[in-house]
C-alpha positions as CSV (number, residue, x, y, z in Angstrom):
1,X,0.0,0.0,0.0
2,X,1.8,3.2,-1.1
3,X,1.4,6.3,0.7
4,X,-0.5,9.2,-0.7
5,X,0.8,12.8,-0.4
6,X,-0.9,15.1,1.3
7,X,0.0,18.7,2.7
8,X,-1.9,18.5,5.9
9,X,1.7,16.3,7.5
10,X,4.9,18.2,6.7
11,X,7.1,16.1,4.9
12,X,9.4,16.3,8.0
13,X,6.6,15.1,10.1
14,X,5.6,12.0,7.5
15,X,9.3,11.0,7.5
16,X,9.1,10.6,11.3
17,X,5.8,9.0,11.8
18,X,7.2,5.9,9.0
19,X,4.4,3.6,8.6
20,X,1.8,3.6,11.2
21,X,-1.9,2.3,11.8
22,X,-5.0,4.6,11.7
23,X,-8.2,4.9,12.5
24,X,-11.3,7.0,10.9
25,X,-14.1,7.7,13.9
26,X,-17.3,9.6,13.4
27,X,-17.5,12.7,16.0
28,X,-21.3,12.1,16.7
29,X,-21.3,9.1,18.5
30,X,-17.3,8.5,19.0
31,X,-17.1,5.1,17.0
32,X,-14.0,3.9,15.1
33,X,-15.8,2.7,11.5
34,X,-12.8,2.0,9.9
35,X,-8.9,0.9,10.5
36,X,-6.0,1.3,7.9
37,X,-2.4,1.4,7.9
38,X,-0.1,3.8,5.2
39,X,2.6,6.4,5.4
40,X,2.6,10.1,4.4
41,X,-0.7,11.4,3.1
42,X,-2.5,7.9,3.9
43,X,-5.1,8.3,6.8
44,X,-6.3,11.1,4.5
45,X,-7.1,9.6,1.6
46,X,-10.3,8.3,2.1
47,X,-11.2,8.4,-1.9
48,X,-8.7,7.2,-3.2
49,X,-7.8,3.7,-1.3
50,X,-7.6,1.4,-4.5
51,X,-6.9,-1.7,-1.8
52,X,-10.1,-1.4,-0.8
53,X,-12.8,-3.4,-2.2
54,X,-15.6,-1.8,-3.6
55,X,-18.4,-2.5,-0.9
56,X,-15.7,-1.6,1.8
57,X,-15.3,1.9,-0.1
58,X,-18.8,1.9,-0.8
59,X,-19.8,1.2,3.3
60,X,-16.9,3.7,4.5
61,X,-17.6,6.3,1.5
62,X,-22.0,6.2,3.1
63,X,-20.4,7.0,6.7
64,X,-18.0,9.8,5.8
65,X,-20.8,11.3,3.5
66,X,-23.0,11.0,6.6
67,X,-20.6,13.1,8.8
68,X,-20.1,15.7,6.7
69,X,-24.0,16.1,5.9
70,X,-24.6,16.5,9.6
71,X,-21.5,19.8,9.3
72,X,-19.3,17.7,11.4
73,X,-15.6,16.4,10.0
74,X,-13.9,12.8,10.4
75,X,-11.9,12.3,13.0
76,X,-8.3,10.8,12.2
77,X,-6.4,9.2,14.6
78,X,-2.8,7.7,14.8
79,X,-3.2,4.9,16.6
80,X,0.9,3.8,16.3
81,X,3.3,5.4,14.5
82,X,7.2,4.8,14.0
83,X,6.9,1.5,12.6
84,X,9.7,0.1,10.9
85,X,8.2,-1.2,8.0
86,X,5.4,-2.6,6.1
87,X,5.3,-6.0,6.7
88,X,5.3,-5.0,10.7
89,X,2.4,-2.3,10.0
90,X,-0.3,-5.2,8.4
91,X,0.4,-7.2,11.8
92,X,-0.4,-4.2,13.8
93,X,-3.3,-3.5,11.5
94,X,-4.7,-6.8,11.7
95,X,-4.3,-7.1,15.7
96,X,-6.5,-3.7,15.5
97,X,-9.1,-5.1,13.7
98,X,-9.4,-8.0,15.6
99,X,-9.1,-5.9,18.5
100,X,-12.7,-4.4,17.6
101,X,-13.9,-7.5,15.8
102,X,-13.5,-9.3,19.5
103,X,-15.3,-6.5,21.2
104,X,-18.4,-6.9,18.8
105,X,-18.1,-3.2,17.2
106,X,-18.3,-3.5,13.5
107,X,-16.0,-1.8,11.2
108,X,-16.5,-1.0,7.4
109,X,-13.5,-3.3,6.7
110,X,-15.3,-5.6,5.5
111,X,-12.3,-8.0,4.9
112,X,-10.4,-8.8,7.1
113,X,-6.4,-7.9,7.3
114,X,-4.0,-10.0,5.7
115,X,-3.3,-13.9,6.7
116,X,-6.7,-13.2,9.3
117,X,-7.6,-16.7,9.0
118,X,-4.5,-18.3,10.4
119,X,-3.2,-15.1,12.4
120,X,-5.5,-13.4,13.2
121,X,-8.7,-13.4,15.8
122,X,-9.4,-16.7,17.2
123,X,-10.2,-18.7,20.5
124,X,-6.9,-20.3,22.1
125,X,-8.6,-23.9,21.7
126,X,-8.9,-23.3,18.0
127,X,-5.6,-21.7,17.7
128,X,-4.0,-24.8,19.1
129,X,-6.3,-27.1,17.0
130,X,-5.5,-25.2,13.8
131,X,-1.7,-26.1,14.6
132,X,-1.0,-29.5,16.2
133,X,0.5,-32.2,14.7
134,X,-1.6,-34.9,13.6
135,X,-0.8,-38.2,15.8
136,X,1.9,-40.2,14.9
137,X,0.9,-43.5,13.2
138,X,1.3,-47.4,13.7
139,X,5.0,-48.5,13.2
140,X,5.4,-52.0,12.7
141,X,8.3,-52.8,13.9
142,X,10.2,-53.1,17.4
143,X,11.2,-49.3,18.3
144,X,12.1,-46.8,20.9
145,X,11.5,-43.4,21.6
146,X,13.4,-41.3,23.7
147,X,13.1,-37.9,25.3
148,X,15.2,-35.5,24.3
149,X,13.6,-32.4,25.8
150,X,16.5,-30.8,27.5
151,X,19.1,-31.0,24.3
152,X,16.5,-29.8,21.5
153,X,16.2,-26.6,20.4
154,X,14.2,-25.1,17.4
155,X,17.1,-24.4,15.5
156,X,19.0,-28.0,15.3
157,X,20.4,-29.4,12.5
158,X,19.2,-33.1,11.6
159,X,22.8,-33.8,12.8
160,X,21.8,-32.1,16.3
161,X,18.9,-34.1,16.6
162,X,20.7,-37.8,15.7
163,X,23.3,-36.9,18.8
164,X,20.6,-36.0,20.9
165,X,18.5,-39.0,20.1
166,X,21.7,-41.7,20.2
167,X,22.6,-41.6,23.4
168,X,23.8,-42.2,26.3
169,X,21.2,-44.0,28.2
170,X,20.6,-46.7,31.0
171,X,18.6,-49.2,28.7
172,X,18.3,-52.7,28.9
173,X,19.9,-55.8,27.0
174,X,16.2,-56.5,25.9
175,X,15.7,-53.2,24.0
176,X,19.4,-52.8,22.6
177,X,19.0,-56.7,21.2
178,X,15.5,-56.5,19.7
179,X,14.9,-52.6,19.1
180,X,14.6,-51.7,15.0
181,X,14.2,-48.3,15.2
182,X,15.1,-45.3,18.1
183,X,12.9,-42.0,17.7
184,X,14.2,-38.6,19.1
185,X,11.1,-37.1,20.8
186,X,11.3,-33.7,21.9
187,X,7.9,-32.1,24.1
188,X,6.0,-34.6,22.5
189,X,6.5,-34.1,18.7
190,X,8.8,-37.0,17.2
191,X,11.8,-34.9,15.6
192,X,14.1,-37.5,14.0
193,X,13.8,-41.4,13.0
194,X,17.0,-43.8,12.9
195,X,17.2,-47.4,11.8
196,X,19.8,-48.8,14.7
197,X,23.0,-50.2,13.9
198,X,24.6,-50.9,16.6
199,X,25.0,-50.0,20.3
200,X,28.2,-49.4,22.5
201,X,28.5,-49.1,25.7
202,X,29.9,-45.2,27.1
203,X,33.3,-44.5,28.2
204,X,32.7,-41.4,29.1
205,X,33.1,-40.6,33.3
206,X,29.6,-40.5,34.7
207,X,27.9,-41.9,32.2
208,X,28.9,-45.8,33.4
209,X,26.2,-48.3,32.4
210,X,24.8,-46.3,29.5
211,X,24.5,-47.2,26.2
212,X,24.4,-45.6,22.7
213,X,23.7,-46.0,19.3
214,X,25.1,-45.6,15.6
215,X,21.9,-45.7,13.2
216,X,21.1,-43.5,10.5
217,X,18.1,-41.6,9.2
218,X,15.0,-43.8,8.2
219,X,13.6,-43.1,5.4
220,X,11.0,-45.3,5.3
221,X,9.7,-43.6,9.1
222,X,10.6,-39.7,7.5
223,X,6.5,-39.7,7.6
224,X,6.5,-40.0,11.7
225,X,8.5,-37.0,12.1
226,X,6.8,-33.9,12.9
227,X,3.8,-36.3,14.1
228,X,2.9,-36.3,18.1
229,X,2.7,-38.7,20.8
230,X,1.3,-36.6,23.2
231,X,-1.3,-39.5,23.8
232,X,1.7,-41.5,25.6
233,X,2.3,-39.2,27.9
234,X,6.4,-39.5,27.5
235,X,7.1,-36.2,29.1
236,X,5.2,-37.2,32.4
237,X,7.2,-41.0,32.6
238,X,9.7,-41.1,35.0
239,X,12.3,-42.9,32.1
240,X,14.1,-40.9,29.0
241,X,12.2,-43.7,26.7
242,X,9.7,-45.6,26.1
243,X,10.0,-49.3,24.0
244,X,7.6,-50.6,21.6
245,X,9.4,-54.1,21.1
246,X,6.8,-55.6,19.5
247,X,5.5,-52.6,17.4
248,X,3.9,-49.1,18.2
249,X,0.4,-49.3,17.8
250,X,0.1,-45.3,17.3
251,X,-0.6,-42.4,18.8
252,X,-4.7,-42.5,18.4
253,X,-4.4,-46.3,19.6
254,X,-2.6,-45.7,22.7
């Protein structure tokens, strides 16, 4: 949205405001009927918005006409200014919008701001709904997950994750013998898959009586990842894993 030039803000002025979100309200009753973001001339330009759709010009065009029949002006207000660029101003926009649209005061934006339907208003629980993974399914094959919690962070490399996942921990002859498959589970969203190797015992000081594990990514379980076991409840155990030795059944089974 480009800003239109207008000699009512000094050009001084305009360069300091940057972008920023307004707001039109009609003096009579002291509603806000419309919210827009710009630079310069902008919050002025009430003809000449081209972003607009038609029935949103049309709706806002019937209230300013309105105002100025009754010999009363529209009120323009800044509601923040100084920000740093455009991208930043349709957040603060849309977070306005919603703002009003949660209170039940209707606006002549009739569309809502941009990416509304994923960003914008919403309840918590459909928030959360609208972004959890989907449950991670049946693996047929002997496998264990561990916790990796502590050592993950956002930003890890697929190598990151494998040294997390591998080891070291106290686990059993049972599971290192018959286990297929080791998943690197990190707040309940598998993060990495690894067809096991081998194991060997740590010789690092401390660590006495763990075990870890050369594998290497499997591709046939890349589908799990990003999937979660929340169902399982692996943060709450009291162990770093959990073994599936004859098969997980999945997360919606469990």
């Amino acid at each position: 949205m480009s800003g239109a030039s207008d000699d009512r803000i000094p050009h001084e002025v305009a360069e300091q405001l940057g972008y920023y979100v307004y707001a039109l309200r009609d003096p009579r009753d002291h509603q806000v009927f419309y919210v827009g973001k710009g630079v310069v001339g902008r919050v002025f330009a009430h003809q000449r918005e081209a972003d607009d759709s038609a029935e949103v010009q049309n709706a806002k065009r019937t209230r300013i006409s309105d105002i100025r029949r009754s010999g009363r002006d529209v009120e323009h207000l800044l509601l923040r200014s100084g920000i740093p660029d455009e991208a930043t101003a349709y957040v603060v926009e849309q977070a306005v919008i919603d703002g009003f649209a949660a209170t039940g005061l209707a606006l002549t934006n009739l569309v809502k701001g941009h990416h509304a339907s994923t960003l914008g208003l919403s309840t918590v629980e459909a928030a959360i709904a609208l972004r959890v993974s989907p449950p991670t399914p049946p693996i047929d094959a002997p496998v264990i997950m561990f916790k990796i919690n502590r050592a993950w962070r956002a930003d890890h490399s697929e190598r990151d994750i494998y040294e997390a996942t591998r080891g070291h921990w106290k686990i059993g002859w049972d599971a290192r013998t018959r286990a297929r498959y080791a998943l690197g589970v990190a707040f309940g969203v598998v993060r990495g898959a690894y067809e096991i190797e081998s194991w060997f015992e740590s010789q690092q000081p401390g660590d006495e009586g763990r075990w870890g594990f050369v594998g290497r990514p499997a591709a046939e379980l890349v589908h799990v990842i990003g999937t979660n076991i929340r169902g399982i409840n692996l943060d709450g155990s009291q162990n770093p894993y959990r073994k599936y030795l004859g098969g997980f059944p999945g997360t919606e089974a469990t």
